[in-house]
Structure formats: structure tokens, C-alpha cells
Backbone as CSV, one residue per row, in Angstrom:
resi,resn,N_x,N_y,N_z,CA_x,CA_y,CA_z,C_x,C_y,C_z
1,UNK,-136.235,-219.367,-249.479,-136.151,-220.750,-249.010,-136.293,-221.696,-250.195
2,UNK,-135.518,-222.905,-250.044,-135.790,-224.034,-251.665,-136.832,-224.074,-251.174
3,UNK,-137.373,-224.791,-252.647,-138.238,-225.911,-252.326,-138.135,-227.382,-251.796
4,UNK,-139.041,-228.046,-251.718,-139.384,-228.847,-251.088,-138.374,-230.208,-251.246
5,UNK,-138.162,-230.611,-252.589,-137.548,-231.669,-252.871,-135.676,-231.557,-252.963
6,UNK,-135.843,-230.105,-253.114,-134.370,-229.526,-252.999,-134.000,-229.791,-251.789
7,UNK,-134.715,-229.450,-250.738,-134.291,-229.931,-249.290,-133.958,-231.154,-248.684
8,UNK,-135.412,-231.896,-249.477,-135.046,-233.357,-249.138,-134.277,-234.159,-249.524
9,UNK,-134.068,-234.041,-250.833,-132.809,-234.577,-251.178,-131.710,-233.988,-251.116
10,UNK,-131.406,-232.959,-250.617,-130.043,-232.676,-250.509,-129.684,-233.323,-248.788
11,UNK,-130.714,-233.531,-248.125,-131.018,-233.901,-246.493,-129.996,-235.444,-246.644
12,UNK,-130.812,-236.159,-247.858,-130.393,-237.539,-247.904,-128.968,-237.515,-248.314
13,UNK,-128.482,-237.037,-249.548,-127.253,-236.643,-249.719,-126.204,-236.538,-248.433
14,UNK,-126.166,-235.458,-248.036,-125.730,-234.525,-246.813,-125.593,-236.005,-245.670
15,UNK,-126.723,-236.936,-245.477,-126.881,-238.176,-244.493,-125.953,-239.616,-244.986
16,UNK,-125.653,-239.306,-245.942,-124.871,-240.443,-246.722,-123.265,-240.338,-246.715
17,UNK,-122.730,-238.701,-247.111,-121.394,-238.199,-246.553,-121.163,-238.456,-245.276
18,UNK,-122.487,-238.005,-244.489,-121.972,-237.684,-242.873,-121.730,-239.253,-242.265
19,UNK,-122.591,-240.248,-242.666,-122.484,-241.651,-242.202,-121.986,-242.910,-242.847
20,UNK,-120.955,-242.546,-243.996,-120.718,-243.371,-244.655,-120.061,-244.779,-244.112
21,UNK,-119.769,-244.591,-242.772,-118.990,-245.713,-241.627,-117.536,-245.674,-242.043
22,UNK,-116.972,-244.300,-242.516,-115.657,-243.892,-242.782,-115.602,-242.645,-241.962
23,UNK,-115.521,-242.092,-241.441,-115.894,-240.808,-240.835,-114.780,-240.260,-240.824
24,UNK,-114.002,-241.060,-240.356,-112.484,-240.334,-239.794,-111.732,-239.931,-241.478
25,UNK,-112.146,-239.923,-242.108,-111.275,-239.729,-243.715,-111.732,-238.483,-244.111
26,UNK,-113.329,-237.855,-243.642,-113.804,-236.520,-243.532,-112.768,-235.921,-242.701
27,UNK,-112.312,-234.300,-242.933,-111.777,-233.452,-242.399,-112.440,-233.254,-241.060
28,UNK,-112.448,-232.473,-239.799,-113.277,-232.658,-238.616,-114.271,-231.004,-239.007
29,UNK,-113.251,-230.249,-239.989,-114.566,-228.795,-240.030,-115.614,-229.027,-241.030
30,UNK,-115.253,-230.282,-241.662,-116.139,-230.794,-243.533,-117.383,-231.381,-242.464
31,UNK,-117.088,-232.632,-241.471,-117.615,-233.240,-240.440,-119.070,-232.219,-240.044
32,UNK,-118.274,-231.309,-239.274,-119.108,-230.333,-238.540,-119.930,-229.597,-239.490
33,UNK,-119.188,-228.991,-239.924,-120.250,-228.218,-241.549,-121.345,-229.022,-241.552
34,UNK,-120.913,-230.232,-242.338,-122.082,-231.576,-242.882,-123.172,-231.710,-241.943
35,UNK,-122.985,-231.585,-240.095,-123.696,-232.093,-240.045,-124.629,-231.014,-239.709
36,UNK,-123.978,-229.870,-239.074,-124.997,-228.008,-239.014,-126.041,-228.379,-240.007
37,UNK,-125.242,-228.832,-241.445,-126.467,-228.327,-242.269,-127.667,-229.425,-242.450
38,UNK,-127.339,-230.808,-242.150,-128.201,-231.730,-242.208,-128.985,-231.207,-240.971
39,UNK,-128.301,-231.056,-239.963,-129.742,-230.350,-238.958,-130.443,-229.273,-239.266
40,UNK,-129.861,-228.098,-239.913,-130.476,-226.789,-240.292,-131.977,-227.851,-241.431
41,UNK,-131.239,-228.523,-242.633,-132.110,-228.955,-243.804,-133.473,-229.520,-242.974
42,UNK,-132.963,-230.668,-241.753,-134.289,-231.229,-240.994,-135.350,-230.156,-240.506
43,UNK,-134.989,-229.141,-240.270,-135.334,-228.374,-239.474,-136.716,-227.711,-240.523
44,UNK,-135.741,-227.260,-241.629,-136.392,-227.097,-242.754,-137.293,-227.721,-243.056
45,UNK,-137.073,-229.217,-243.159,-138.625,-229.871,-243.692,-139.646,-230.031,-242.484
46,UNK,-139.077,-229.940,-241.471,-140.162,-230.133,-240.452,-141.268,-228.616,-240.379
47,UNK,-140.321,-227.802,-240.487,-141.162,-226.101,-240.610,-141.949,-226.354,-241.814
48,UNK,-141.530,-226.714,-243.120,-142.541,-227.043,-244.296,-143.961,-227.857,-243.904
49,UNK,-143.463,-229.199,-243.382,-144.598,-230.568,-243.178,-145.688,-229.265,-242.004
50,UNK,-145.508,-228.591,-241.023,-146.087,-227.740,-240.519,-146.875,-226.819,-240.978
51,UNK,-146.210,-226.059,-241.988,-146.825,-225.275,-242.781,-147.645,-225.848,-243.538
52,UNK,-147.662,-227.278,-244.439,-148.729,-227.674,-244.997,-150.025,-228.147,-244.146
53,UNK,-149.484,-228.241,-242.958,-150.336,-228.644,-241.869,-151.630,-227.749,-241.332
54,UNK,-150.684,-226.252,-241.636,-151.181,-224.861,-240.979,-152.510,-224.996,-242.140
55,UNK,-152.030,-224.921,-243.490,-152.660,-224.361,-244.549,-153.878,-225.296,-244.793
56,UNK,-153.993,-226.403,-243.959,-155.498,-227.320,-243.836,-155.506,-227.263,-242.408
57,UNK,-155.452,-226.366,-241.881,-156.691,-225.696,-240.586,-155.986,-225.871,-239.481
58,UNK,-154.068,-226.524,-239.033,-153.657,-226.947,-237.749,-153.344,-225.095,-237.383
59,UNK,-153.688,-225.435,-236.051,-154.374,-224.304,-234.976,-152.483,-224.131,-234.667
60,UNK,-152.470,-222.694,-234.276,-150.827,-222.632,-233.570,-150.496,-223.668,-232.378
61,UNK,-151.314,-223.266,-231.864,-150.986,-224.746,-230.723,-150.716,-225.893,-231.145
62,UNK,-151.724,-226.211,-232.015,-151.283,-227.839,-232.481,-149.909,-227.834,-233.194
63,UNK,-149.952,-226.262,-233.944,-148.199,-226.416,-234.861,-147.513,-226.720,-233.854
64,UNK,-147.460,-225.939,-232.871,-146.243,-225.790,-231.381,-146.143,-227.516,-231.059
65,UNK,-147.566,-228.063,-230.627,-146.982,-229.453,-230.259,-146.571,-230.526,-231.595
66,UNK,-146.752,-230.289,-232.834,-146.358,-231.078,-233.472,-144.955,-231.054,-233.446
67,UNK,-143.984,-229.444,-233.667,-142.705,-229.056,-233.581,-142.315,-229.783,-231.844
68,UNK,-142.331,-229.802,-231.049,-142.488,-230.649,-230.048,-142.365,-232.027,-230.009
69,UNK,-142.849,-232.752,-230.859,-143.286,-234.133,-231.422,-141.563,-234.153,-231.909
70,UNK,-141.506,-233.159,-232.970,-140.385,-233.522,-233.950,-138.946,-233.017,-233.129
71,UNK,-138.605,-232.371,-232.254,-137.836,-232.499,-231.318,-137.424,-233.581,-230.595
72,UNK,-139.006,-233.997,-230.425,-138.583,-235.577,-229.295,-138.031,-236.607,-229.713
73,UNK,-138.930,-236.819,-230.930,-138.185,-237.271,-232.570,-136.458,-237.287,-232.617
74,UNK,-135.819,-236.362,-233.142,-134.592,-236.206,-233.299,-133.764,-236.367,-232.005
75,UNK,-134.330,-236.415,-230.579,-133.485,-236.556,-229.654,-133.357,-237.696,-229.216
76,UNK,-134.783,-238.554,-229.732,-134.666,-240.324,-229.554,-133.861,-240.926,-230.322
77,UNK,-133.695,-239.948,-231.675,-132.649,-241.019,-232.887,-131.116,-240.876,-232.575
78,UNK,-130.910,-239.259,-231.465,-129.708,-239.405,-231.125,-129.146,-240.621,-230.179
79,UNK,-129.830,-241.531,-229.533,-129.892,-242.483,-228.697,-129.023,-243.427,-229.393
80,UNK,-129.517,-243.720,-230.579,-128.069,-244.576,-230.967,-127.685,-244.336,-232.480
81,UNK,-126.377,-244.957,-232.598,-125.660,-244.314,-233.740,-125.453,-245.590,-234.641
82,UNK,-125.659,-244.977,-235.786,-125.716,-246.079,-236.795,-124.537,-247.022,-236.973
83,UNK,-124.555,-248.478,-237.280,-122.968,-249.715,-237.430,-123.186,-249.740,-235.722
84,UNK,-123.588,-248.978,-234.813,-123.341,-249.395,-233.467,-124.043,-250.572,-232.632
85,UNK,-125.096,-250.774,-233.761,-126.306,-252.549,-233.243,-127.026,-252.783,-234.671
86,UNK,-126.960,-253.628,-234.700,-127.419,-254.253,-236.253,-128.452,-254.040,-236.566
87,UNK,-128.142,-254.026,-237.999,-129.376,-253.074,-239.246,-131.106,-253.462,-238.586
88,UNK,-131.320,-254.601,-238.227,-132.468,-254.925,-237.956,-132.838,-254.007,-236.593
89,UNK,-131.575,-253.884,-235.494,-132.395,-252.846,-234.345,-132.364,-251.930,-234.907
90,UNK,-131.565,-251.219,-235.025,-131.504,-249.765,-235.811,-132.468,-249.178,-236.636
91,UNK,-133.421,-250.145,-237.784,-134.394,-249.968,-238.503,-135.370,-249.603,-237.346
92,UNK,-135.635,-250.938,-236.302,-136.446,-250.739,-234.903,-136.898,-249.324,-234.615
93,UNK,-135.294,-248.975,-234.328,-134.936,-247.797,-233.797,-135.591,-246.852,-234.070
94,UNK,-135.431,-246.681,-235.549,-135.917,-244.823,-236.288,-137.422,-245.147,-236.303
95,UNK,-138.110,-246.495,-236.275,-139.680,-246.314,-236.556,-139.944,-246.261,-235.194
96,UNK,-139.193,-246.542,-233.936,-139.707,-246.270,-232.693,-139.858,-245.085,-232.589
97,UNK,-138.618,-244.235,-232.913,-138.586,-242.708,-232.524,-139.921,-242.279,-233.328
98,UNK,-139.742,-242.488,-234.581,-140.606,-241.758,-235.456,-142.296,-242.023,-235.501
99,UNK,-142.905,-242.948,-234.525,-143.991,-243.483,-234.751,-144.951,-242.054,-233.852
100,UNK,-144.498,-241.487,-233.578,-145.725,-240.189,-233.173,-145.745,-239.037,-234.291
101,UNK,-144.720,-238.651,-234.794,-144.312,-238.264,-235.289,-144.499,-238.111,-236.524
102,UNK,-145.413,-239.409,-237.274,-145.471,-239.803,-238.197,-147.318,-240.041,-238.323
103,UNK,-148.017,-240.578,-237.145,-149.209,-240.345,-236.972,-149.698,-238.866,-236.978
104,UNK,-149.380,-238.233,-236.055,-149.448,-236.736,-236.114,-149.430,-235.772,-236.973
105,UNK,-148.623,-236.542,-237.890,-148.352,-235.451,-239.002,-148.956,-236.172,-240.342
106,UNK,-149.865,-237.453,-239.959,-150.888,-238.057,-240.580,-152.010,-237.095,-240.637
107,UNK,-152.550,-237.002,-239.189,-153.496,-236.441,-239.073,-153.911,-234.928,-239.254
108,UNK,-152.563,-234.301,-239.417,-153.358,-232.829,-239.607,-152.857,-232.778,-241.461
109,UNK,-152.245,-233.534,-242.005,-152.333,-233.858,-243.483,-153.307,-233.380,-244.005
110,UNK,-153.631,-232.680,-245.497,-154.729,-233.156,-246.026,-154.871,-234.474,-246.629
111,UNK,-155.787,-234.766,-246.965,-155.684,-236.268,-247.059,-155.104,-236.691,-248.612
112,UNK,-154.701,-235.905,-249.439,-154.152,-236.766,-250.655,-152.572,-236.309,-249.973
113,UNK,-151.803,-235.478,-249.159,-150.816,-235.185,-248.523,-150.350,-235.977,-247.976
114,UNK,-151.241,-237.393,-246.934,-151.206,-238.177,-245.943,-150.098,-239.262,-246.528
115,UNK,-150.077,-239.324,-247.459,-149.017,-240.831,-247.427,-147.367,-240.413,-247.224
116,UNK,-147.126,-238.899,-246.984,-146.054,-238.244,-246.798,-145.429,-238.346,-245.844
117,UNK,-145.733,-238.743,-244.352,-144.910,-239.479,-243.463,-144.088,-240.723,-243.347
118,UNK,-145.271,-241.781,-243.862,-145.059,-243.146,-244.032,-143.770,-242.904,-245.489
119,UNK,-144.620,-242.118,-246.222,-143.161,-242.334,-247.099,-141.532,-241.973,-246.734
120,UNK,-141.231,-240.904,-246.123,-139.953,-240.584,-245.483,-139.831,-241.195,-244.391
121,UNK,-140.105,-241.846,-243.663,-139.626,-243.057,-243.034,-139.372,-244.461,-243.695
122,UNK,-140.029,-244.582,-244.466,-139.582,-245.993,-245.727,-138.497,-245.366,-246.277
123,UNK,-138.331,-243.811,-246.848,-137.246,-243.571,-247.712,-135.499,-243.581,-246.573
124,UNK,-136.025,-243.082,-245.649,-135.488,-243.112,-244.146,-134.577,-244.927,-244.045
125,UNK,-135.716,-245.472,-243.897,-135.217,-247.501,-244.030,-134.721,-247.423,-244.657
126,UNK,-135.052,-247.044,-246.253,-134.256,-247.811,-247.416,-132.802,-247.225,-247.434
127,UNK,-132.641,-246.350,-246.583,-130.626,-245.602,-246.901,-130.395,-246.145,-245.777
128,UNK,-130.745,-246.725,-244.838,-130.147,-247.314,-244.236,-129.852,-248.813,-244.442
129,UNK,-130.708,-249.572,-244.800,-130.148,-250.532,-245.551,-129.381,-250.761,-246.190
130,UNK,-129.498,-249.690,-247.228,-127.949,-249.350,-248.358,-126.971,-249.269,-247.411
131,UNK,-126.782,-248.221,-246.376,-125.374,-247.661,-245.509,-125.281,-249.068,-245.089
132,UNK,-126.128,-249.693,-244.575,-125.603,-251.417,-243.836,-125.459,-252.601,-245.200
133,UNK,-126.110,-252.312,-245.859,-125.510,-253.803,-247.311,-124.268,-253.165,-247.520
134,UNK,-123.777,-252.183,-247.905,-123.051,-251.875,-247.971,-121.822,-251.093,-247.523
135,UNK,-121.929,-251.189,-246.587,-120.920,-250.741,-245.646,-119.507,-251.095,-245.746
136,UNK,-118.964,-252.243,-246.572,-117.625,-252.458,-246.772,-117.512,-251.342,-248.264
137,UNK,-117.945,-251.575,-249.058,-117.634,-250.409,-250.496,-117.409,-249.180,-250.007
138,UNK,-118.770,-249.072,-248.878,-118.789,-247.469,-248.684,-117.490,-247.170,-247.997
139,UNK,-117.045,-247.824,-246.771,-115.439,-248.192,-246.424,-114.544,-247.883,-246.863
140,UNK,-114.289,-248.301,-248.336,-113.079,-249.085,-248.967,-112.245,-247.759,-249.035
141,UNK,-111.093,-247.517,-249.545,-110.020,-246.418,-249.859,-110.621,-245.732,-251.475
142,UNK,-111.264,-246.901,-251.968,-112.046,-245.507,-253.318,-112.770,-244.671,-253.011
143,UNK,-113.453,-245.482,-252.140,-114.717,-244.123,-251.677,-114.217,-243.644,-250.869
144,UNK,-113.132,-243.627,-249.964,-112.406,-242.546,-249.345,-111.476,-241.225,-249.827
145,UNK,-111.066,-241.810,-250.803,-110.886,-241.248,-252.055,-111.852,-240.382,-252.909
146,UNK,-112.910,-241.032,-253.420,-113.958,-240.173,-253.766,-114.579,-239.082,-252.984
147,UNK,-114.653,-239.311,-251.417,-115.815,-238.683,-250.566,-114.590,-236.708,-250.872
148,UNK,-113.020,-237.559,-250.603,-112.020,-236.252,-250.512,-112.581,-235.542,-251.613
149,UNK,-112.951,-236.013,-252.523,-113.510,-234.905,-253.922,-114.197,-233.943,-253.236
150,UNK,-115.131,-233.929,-252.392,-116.511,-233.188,-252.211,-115.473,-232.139,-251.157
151,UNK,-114.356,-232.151,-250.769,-113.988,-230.975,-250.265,-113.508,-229.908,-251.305
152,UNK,-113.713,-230.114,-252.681,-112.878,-229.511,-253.815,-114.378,-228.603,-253.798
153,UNK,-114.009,-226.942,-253.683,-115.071,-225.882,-253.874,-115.715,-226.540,-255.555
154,UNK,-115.450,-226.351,-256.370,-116.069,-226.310,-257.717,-116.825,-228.125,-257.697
155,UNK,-116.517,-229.029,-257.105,-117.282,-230.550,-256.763,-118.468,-229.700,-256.216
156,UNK,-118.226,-229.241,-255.245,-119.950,-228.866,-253.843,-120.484,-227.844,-255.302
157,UNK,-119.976,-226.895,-256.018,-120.784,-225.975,-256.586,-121.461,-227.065,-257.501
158,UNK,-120.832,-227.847,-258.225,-121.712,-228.527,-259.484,-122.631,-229.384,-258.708
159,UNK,-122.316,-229.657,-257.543,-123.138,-230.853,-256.969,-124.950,-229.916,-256.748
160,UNK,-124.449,-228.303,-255.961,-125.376,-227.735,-255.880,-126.094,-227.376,-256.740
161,UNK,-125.508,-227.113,-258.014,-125.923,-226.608,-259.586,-127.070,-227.578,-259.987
162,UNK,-126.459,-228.817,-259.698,-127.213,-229.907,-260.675,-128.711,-230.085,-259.197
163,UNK,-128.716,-229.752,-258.321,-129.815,-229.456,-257.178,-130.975,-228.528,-257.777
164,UNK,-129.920,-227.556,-257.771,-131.028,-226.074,-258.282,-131.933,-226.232,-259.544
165,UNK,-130.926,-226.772,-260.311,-131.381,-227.211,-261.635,-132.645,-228.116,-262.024
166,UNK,-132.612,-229.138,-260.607,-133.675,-230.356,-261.001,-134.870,-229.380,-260.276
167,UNK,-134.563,-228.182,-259.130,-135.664,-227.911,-258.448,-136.151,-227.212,-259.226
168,UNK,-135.792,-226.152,-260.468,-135.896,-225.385,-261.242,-136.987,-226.394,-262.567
169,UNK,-136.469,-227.501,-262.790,-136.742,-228.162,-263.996,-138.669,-228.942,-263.521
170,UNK,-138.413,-229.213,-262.104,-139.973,-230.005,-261.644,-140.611,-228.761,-261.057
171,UNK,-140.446,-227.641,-261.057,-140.930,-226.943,-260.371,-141.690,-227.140,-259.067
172,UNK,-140.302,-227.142,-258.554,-140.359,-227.295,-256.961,-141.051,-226.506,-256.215
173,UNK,-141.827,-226.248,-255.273,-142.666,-226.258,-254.337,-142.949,-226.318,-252.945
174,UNK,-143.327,-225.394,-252.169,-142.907,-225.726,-250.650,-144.303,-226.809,-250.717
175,UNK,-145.245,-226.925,-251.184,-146.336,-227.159,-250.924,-146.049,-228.775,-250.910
176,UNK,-146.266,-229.782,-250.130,-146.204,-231.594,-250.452,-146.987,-231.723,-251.263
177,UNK,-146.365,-232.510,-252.553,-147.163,-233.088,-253.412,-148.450,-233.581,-253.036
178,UNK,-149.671,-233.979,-254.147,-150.963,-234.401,-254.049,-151.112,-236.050,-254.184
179,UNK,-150.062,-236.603,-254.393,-149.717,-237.923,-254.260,-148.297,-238.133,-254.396
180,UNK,-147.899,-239.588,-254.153,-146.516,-239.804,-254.061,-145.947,-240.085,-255.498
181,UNK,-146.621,-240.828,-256.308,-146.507,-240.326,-257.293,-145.381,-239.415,-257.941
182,UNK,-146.413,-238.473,-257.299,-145.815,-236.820,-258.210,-144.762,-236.762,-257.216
183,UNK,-144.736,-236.832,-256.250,-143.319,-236.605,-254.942,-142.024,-237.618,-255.339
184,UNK,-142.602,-238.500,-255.849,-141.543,-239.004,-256.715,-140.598,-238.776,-257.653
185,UNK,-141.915,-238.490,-258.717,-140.833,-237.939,-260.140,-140.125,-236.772,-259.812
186,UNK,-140.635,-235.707,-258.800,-139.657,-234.769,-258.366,-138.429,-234.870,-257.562
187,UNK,-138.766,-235.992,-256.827,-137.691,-236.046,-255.734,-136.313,-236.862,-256.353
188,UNK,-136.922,-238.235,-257.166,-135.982,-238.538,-257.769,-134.908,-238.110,-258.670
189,UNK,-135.437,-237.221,-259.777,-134.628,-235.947,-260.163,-133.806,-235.428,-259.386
190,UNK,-134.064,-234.949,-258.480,-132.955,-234.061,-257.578,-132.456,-235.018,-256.787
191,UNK,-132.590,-236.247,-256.261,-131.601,-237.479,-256.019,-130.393,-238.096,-256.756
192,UNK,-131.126,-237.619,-258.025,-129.686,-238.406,-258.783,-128.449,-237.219,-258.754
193,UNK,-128.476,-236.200,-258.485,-127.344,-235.446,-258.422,-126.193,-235.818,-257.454
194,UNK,-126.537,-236.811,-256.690,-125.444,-236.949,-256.075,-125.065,-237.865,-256.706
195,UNK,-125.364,-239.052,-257.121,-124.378,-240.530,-257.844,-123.845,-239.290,-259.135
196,UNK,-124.675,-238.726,-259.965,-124.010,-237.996,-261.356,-123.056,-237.563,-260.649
197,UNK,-122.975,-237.016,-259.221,-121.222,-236.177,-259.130,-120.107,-236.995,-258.881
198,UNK,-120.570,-238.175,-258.423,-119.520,-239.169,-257.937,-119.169,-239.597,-259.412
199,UNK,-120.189,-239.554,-259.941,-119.839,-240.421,-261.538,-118.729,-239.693,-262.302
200,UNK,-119.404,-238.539,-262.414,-118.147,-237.355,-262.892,-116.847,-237.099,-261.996
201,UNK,-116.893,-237.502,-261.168,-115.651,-236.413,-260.491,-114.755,-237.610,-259.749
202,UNK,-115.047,-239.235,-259.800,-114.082,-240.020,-258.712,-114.243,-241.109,-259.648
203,UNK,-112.997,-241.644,-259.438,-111.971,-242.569,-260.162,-113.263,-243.775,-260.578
204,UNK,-113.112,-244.402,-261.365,-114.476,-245.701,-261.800,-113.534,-246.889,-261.132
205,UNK,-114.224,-247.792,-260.433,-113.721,-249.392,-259.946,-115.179,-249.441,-259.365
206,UNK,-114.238,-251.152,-258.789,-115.372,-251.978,-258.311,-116.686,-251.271,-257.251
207,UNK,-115.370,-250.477,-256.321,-116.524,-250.490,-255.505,-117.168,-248.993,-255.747
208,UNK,-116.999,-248.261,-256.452,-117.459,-246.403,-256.488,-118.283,-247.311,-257.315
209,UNK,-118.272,-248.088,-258.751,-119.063,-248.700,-259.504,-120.863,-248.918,-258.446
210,UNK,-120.172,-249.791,-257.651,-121.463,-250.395,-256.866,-122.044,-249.121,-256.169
211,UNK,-121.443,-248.284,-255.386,-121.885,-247.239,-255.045,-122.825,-246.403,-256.115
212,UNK,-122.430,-245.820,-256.567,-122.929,-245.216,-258.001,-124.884,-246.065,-258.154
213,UNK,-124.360,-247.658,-258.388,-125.889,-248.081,-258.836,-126.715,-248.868,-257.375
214,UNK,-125.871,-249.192,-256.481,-126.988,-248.755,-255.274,-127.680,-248.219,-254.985
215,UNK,-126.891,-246.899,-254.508,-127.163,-245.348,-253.585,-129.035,-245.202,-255.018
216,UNK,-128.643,-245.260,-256.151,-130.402,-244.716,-256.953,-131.005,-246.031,-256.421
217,UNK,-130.808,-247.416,-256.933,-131.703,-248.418,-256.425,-132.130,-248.537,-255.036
218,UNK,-131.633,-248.373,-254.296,-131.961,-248.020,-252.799,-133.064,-246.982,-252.088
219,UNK,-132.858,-245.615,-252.987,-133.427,-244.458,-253.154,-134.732,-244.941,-253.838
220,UNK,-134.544,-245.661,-255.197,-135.863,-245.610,-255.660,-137.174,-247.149,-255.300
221,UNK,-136.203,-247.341,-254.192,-137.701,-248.717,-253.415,-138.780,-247.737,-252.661
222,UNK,-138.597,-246.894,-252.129,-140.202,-246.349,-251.240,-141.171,-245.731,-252.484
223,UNK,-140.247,-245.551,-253.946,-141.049,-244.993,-254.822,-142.281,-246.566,-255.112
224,UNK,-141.419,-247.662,-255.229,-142.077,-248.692,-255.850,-143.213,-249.357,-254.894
225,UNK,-142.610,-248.719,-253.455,-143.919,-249.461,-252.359,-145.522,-248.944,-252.713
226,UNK,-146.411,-250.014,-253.160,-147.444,-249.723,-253.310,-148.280,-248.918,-252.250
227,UNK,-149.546,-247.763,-252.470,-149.865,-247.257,-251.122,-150.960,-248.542,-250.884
């Protein structure tokens, strides 16, 4: 199994293809693929956030209802679909679903672990903001253009390469970091692999340009939120 930050950022990645508010320019089996694996990856971090849960004293039962929690979770966010009610409900939206979800998995935390909910729901806001500020670039025929790259086998291998590589380089970890901090400098590393592939592999203009220095500035605001 990766580690920890390998997952998560490839989660965010994987959430940015699948919702770029171009959809129809994805192939319908690239579509489906994308999104198997963004559910398989969730699935993944939720079994991890559990396991760190287990390993400071949560009882099987409590694992069972937290996994429970995070079901109810993902079936409230299916309720509505992103561009379908404006950025401000939609933000609403994911902290409605996510507000048990996020206590819960406060509480069986250890406590330098604890700021690990609140943070992936801020990191959660902040790509959605990006997908809504920017939603005409992400649109446009370059980045429709660009996204066609990522069906090219040797694009997905380097994209994965430069993954393995950052999880390899921070020595990645199933275990949640001891502050955010440190969940940072790791996670960000393995975040930038996706703008480096767009950078390398799709045509430079206005709008892949803006894409490119968004998608990290966007990514790196829950680092800057003070705890």
C-alpha cells in the first residue's frame, strides 16, 4: 500500500481531471477509470485515518462506526455536483456533509494528529475554489487539449514516477504526521507533480499558464492557515 501523502495527493490530482467543468472532452472509459480510482484512493485514506485511530486505543466498534460516519459522508457529497449551485453553497455543502466526520475523527486522533481533519477539509475548500475562480481556463480548448495528454500511457507513467519519487524522497508513511507542518512539506512535494506534468507535456498560453500557477497557490493556502 503507498503511503500516506502519495494517496492524498494523487486523490486531489485524480479530483481536478475528474471535475475540471469540461467533462465531456474526457473519453467516457478515462471518465470511469478516474473516478474507480478516486473512490478506491478515498477509501484508502479513510482505512489509514482509522488505522491511526486504532493505534491510539479506537476499539473495533468505534473503527466500524467511524467507517460508517465516512460512508454517510461520501453519500451526502453525492447530493450535489459541483458548477451545479454556487461556490458559496457548495463550500456549505462539503462542511455539512463532513462535519461528523471530521469531529469524530478529531476525537479518536492522538492529539498532535488532531489538526488532520480540519486540515483536509480546508485543503478540500481550497480546490474548490480554484475549480470555481477558475472555471473558464479550466474550460478553455488548451486545457482540453492538455487534459487529452493524460490519456498518452508514458504522460500517466511520468506523472506516477514523479509521485513515487516525492513519496520515496519525504519518506512517506502510513502513519499522519505529528503536526501539519510536517504534513505539509510532504504533501506539497507530491502535489506539485501534477502542474510539473502539465508544464512538461501541454502547449504554454494564457490559460494552461494560469492553470499551472493556481492549481500550487490554491493547494498551498490550508498550508498557510494558522492552527
Amino acid at each position: 500500500m503507498k503511503g500516506f501523502f502519495f494517496v492524498a495527493a494523487l486523490l486531489v490530482g485524480l479530483t481536478y481531471a475528474q471535475e475540471n467543468g469540461n467533462r465531456p472532452v474526457l473519453k467516457r472509459v478515462t471518465r470511469k477509470a478516474i473516478r474507480n480510482m478516486r473512490g478506491a484512493l478515498l477509501k484508502q485514506i479513510e482505512a489509514k485515518i482509522i488505522s491511526n485511530c486504532e493505534a491510539n486505543g479506537l476499539t473495533d466498534c468505534g473503527a466500524n462506526h467511524l467507517q460508517e460516519t465516512f460512508n454517510k459522508m461520501r453519500s451526502c457529497l453525492e447530493t450535489k455536483i459541483m458548477y451545479s449551485v454556487p461556490k458559496d453553497e457548495y463550500i456549505q455543502h462539503l462542511e455539512s456533509c463532513g462535519k461528523d466526520a471530521v469531529r469524530e475523527t478529531e476525537n479518536c486522533l492522538r492529539s498532535d494528529q488532531r489538526y488532520f481533519p480540519k486540515f483536509v477539509l480546508d485543503l478540500v475548500k481550497s480546490l474548490v475554489n480554484f475549480m470555481y475562480d477558475d472555471k473558464s481556463a479550466l474550460a478553455s480548448w488548451e486545457m482540453t487539449a492538455c487534459l487529452r495528454k493524460f490519456d498518452n500511457f508514458d504522460v500517466r507513467r511520468d506523472y506516477f514516477s514523479c509521485m513515487v519519487l516525492a513519496s520515496i524522497r519525504t519518506h512517506d508513511t502510513q502513519e499522519i504526521p505529528h503536526s501539519k507542518g510536517d504534513f505539509c512539506d510532504k504533501f506539497v512535494a507530491a502535489a506539485k507533480c501534477y502542474p510539473r506534468t502539465v508544464n512538461k507535456y501541454c502547449d504554454h498560453n494564457c490559460n494552461v499558464n494560469k492553470i499551472i500557477s493556481d492549481y500550487s497557490k490554491y493547494l498551498a493556502i490550508p498550508c498557510e492557515i494558522k492552527e
